[in-house]
C-alpha positions as CSV (number, residue, x, y, z in Angstrom):
1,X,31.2,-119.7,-38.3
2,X,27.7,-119.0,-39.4
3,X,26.3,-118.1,-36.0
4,X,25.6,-114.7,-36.2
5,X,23.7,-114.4,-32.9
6,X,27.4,-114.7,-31.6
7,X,29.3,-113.4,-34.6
8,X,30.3,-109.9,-32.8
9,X,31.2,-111.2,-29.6
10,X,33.2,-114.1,-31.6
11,X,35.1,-111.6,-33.7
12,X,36.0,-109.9,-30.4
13,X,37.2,-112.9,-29.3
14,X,39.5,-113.4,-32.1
15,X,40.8,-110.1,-32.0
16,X,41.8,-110.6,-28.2
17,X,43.2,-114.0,-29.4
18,X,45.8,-112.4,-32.0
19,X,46.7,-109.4,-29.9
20,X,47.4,-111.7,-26.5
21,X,49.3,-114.2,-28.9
22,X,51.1,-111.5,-30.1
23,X,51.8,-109.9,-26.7
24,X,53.3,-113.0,-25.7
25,X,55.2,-113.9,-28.5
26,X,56.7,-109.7,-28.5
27,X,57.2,-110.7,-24.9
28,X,59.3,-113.9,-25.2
29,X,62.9,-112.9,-25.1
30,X,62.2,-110.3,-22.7
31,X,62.8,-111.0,-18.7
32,X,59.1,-110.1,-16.7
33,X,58.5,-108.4,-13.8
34,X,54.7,-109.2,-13.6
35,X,52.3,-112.1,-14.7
36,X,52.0,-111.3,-18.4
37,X,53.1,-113.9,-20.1
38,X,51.4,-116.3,-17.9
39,X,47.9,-113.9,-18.1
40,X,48.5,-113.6,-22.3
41,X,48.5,-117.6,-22.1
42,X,45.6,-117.8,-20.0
43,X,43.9,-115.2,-22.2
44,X,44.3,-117.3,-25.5
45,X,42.9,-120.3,-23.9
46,X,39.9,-118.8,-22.6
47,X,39.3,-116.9,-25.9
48,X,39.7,-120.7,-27.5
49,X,37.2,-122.3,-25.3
50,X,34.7,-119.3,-25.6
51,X,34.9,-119.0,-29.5
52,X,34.2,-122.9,-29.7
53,X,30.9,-122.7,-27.5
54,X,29.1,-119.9,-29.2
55,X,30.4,-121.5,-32.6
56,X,28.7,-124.4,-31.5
57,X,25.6,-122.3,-30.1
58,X,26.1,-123.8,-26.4
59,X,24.2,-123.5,-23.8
C-alpha cells in the first residue's frame, strides 16, 4: 500500500482488524451475554472494506 495520504488511518485500520479478530477468536468457546462476537465480526468487515478504499484512493 503506497498511499501514504491514507497510510496512518490504514494502519489504524489494521490494528483494529487484528485486535477484533483476536477478540473474537479469544471469545469463541466462551458463552456471551452481549453482542460482541457479532460487533468483533462486524468490526473486521468494516475495517476490510475501509482499508480497500483508501488503498485504492476512493472517492
Amino acid at each position: 500500500m503506497s498511499n501514504s495520504k491514507y497510510q496512518s488511518c490504514i494502519e489504524a485500520c489494521q490494528q483494529c482488524l487484528v485486535d477484533c479478530q483476536s477478540c473474537f477468536y479469544s471469545m469463541a468457546t466462551k458463552e456471551s451475554m452481549n453482542d460482541c462476537p457479532r460487533c468483533c465480526i462486524e468490526c473486521v468487515d468494516a475495517c476490510n472494506v475501509t482499508i480497500k478504499a483508501m488503498a485504492n484512493d476512493s472517492k
